[in-house]
N, C-alpha and C positions, 0 to 999 in steps of 0.2 A: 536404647529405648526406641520402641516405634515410633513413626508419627504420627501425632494426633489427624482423626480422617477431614475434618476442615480445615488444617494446615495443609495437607499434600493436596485437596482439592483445591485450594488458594494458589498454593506451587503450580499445578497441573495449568488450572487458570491463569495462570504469568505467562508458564511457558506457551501457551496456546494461542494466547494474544501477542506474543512476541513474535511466534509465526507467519501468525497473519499479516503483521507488517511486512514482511517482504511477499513480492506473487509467486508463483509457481514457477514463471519462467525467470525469475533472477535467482531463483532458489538454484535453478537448472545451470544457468551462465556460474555460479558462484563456485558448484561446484567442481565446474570443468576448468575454472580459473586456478581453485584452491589444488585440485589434483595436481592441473600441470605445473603449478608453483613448486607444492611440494617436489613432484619429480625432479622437475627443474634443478632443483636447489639439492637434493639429492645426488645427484649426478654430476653436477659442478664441483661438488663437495669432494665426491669421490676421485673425479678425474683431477682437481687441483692436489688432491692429498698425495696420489699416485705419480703426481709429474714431478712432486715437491722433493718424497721421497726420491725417486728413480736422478734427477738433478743430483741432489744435495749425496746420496752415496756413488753417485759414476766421479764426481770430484773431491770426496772425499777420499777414494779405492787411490784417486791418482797422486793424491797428496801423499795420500801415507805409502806411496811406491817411490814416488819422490823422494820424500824427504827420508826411506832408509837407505838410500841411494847415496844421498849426501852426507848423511849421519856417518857414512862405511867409509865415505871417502876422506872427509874429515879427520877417522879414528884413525887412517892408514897413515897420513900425513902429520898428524900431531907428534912430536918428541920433543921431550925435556929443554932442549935448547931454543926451540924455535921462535923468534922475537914477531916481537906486534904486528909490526909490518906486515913480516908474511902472511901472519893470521888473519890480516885484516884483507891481503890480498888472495889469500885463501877463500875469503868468505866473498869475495869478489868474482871469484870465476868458478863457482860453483853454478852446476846447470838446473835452474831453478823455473819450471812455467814464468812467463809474464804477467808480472802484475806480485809475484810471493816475492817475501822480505822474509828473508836469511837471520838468524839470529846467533851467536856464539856465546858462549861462558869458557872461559879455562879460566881457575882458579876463582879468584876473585875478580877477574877483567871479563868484561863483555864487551863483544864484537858484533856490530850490524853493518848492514848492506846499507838501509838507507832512515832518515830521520822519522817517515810517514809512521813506520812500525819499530818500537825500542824497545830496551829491554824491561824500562815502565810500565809498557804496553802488557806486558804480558801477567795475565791472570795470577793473581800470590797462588789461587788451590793447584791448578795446574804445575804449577814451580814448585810447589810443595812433593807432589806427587811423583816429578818427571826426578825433584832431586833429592829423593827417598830411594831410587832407583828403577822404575815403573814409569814405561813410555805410557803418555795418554794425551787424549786432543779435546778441543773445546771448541765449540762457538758459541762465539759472542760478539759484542760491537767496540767500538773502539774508534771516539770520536765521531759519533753517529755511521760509522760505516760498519758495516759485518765483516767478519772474518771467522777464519777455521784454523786455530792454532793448535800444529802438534810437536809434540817435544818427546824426544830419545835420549837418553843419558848415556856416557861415554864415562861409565867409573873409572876403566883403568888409568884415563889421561884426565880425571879429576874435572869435567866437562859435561855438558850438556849440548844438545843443539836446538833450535826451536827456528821454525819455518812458518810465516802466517801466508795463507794462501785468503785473499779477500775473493767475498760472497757477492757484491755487489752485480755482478751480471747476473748471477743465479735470481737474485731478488729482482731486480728489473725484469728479469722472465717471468717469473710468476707475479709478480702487480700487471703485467701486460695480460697476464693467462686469466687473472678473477676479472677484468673489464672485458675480457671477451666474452668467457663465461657466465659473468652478470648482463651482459647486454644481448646475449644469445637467448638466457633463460627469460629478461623483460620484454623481447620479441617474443618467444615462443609464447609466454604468456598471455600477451595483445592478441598474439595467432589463437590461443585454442578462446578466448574469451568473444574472438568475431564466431568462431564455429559452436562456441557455445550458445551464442544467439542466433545464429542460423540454425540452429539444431533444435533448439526450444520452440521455434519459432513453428518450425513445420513437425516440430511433434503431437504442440499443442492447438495445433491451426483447428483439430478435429475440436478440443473443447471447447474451443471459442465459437467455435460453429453450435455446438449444443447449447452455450450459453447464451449469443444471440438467440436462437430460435428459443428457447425458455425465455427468455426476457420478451421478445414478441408475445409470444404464447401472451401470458402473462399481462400485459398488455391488450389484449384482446384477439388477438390477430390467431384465430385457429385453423385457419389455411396455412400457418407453417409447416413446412414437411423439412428432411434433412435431407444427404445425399452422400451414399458411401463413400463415393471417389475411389478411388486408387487402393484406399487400407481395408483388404480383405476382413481383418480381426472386429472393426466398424462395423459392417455389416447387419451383426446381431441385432448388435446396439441401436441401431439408427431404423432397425424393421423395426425392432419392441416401441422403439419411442415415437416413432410414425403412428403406428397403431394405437400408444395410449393416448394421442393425441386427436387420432380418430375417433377411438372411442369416447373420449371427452367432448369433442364437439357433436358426436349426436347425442351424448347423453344431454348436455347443457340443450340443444337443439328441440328434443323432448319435451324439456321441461318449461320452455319459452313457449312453446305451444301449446301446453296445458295451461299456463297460466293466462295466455291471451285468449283463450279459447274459453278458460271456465270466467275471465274476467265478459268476455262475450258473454255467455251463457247467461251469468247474472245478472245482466242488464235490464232483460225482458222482465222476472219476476220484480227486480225491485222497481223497476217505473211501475208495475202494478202495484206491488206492495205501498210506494210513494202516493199515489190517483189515491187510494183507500183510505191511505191517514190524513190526506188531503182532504175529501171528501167527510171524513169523521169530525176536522178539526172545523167544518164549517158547522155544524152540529153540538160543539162541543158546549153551548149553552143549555142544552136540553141533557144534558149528562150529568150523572152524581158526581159529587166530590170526589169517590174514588175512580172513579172511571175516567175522569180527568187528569190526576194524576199518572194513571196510567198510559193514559193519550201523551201525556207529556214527556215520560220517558220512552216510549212508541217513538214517539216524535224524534226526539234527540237521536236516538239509535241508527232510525233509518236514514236520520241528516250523515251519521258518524258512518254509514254503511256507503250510502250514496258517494262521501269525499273517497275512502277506502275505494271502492272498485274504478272512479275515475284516477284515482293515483296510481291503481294496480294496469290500468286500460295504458297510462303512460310510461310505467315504468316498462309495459312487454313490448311497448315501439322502437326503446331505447335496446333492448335486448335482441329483439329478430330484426334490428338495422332497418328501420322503415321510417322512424324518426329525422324528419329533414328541417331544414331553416327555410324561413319566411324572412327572407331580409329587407329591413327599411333603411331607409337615411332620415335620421331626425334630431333634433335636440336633445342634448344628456339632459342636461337641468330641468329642463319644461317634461320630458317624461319622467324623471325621479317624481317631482312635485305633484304632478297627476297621479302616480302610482301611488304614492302616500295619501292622498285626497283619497283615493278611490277602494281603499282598501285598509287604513288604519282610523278608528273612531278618535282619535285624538291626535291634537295638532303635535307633528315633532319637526324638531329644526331641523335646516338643512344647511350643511357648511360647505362653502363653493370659491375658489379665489374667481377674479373677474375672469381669467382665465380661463379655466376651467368652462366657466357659464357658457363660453361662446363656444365647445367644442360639440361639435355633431359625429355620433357616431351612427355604424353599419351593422346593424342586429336585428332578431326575430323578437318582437315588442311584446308577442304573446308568452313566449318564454322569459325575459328580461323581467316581464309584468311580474310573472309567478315566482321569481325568484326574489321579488324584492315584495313582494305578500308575503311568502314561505318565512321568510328570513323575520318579518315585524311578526306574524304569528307566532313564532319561536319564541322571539322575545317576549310578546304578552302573556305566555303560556306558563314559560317560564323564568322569567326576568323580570315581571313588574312592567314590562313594555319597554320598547327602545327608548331612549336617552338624546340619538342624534343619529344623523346621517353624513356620513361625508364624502366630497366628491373629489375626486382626484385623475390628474390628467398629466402622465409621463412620457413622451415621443408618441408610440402609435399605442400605445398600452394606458387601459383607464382604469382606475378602483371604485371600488363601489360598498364604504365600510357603515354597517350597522353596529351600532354600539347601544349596549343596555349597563342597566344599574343592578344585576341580576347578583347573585353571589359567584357567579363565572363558573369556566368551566372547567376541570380537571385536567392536567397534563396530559393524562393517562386517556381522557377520554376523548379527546380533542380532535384524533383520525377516526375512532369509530363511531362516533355521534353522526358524521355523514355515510354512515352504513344504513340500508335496508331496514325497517322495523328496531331502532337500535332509537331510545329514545332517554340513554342518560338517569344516572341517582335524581336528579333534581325531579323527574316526573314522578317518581314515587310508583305508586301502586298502579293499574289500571284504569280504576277509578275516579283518579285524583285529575286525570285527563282525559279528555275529549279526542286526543291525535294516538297514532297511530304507530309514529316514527317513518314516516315513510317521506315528509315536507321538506325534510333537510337532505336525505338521499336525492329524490328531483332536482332540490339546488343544486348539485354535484352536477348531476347528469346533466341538468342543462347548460350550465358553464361549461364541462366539457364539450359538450357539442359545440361551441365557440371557442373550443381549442383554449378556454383560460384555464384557471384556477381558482378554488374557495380555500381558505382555510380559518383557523378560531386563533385568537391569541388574546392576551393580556390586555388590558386598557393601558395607555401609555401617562395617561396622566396620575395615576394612582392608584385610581377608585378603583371601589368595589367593581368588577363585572366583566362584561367579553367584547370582544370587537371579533366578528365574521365579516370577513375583507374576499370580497368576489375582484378577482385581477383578472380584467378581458382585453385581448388585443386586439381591439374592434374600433381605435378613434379615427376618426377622420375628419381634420379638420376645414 
């Protein structure tokens, strides 16, 4: 049965995100670990199997020469009369390698050379076999020790012989041979897993070079450029991406100059346009009711035009880098308070530990000013009005949190509400507001130009609403 196409997309999405947890260059070390393991371990395998065999038959070839050696000399010396003794001295001076243990049968008596290997010892299948009449050998152990037992049958003298030649050097060579061989392939693998990281390393030295300069880029910084180096195949790459970065900074370059240009431009008619409705509104008692009306939204429009092209006159400073700081040293608390006096029609609290109160920061007053207007505006607009203010003062870092009763702000919209002309569900239609979206982008840009941050989050006590926390590293105590 196939599978359903939002299962394998589900699948596809595991595996995709499983990927991503490792980078690229451990991807790269992994697999030059994984190759040489396998190799490794390959090759170990091989060579231990080949040494194992090649051992185990050069002393098997000499046992079974052996032992028909002695089996022949046995058969020649056995006759009917010959008593224990001899046979026991028989099996005594028989030329046996060092270390094999001799074994005899005639009849029902068995004869051995020494206690270590008996006639116990020896295998029932084997004994079966050799006294069916069919030489055959075995290994096996015997007492934890290995051995290579072969046995020759002697029907005519009613007799068998059995020879155990022990393995035990054979084994000790090969447990010597896998710790070599394990320890040769856990170095080699330590070995290609350094060259797997020198090799990632100056493979992908080129991407990390493209991703720094994109993250610049990105960042602002359109003076980035790359630099081929040494990797001919580069080249392409690094002229294309110079060039679209050229061309993006004069396009943006353009566009920064038409907009400070035509925000210029409009200066001139609307201070006329302003003088006029000025001039009408001093008039405005000699005018019908509708003409009035009219004056009235005249009126609003070119108040709502006038804030529009000063916001547009500040956002193009911030754009062609002409925008600089005015810095003062002055009281946090004593300018919060002034700034809420001077710019919010109703009183709101301000929360300060004694701490705090006494901290004097290093800032541009005119900027600070408009970001903490910007911010009670927002709130009135759309929150019902701020709720409180609080002050906060952590080493050289200070906050500066407005909090409203508003119905808060979405998850979702919580990074783009400080975008450009972006003014949020809560505003509704155009109509419904007086702004712009352009009061909460200025807070942005202003705080960054003191190198802080703004961001929105949840109220911490519960309630309904948002807290917009300006974090500046500007205190100075």
């Amino acid at each position: 049965m196939p599978a359903r196409p939002g299962l394998r997309s589900r699948i596809w999405h595991r595996a995709g995100s499983r990927a991503r947890l490792l980078g690229l260059r451990t991807r790269i070390i992994l697999a030059f670990v994984f190759t040489t393991l396998l190799l490794s371990a390959l090759l170990s395998v091989t060579v231990f199997a080949l040494t194992r065999q090649n051992l185990l038959t050069g002393r098997e070839n000499d046992a079974l020469a052996t032992v028909g050696f002695n089996a022949s000399t046995v058969s020649r010396r056995l006759n009917p009369d010959i008593e224990s003794e001899a046979l026991q001295n028989l099996i005594s001076t028989l030329a046996t390698p060092e270390g094999s243990r001799p074994v005899l049968r005639v009849g029902g008596d068995w004869f051995q050379q020494s206690f270590e290997f008996e006639s116990g010892d020896i295998d029932e299948r084997l004994r079966r076999t050799v006294e069916g009449g069919r030489p055959a050998q075995m290994r096996y152990r015997v007492r934890g020790k290995p051995f290579l037992v072969v046995g020759i049958p002697i029907p005519d003298r009613n007799a068998s012989y059995y020879e155990a030649t022990p393995l035990d050097e054979i084994e000790d060579t090969l447990g010597s041979l896998g710790i070599i061989l394990a320890s040769a392939g856990g170095g080699v693998t330590l070995a290609s897993a350094g060259v797997g990281s020198w090799a990632s390393r100056r493979l992908l030295r080129p991407l990390v070079s493209i991703g720094e300069a994109a993250q610049s880029i990105a960042q602002g910084d359109l003076s980035t450029r790359l630099e081929a180096g040494a990797a001919r195949e580069l080249v392409a790459l690094t002229d294309s991406f110079n060039d679209m970065v050229g061309a993006l900074q004069t396009r943006i370059a353009q566009d920064e100059r038409f907009a400070s240009e035509v925000s210029h431009e409009l200066r001139s008619p609307l201070m006329t346009l302003s003088a006029s409705v000025e001039v009408m509104n001093t008039r405005r008692a000699e005018l019908p009711e509708r003409a009035r009306t009219a004056l009235d939204l005249l009126t609003e429009d070119v108040n709502r035009f006038e804030h529009l092209v000063e916001d547009l006159l500040e956002i193009s400073r911030f754009d062609v880098g002409t925008a600089e700081l005015d810095l003062d040293v002055f009281n946090l608390l004593e300018f919060v308070e002034n700034a809420v006096s001077a710019t919010s029609p109703v009183v709101i609290p301000i929360l300060c530990d004694p701490a705090t109160s006494m901290v004097r920061v290093q800032a541009d007053k005119r900027r600070l000013m408009q970001v903490i207007d910007n911010l009670l505006t927002n709130a009135q607009k759309y929150a019902r009005g701020a709720t409180g203010i609080v002050l906060k003062h952590r080493g050289q870092n200070i906050e500066i949190v407005v909090e409203d009763g508003g119905p808060g702000v979405a998850a979702d919209e919580r990074e783009h509400i400080f975008d450009r002309f972006s003014r949020g569900r809560e505003a509704g239609e155009r109509g419904a507001s007086t702004g712009v979206g352009l009061g909460l982008a200025l807070v942005a840009e202003h705080v960054r130009l003191h190198q802080g941050r703004v961001w929105c989050e949840d109220r911490f006590d519960g309630l309904p609403g948002a807290r917009f926390v300006v974090h500046l590293p500007i205190a100075v105590v």
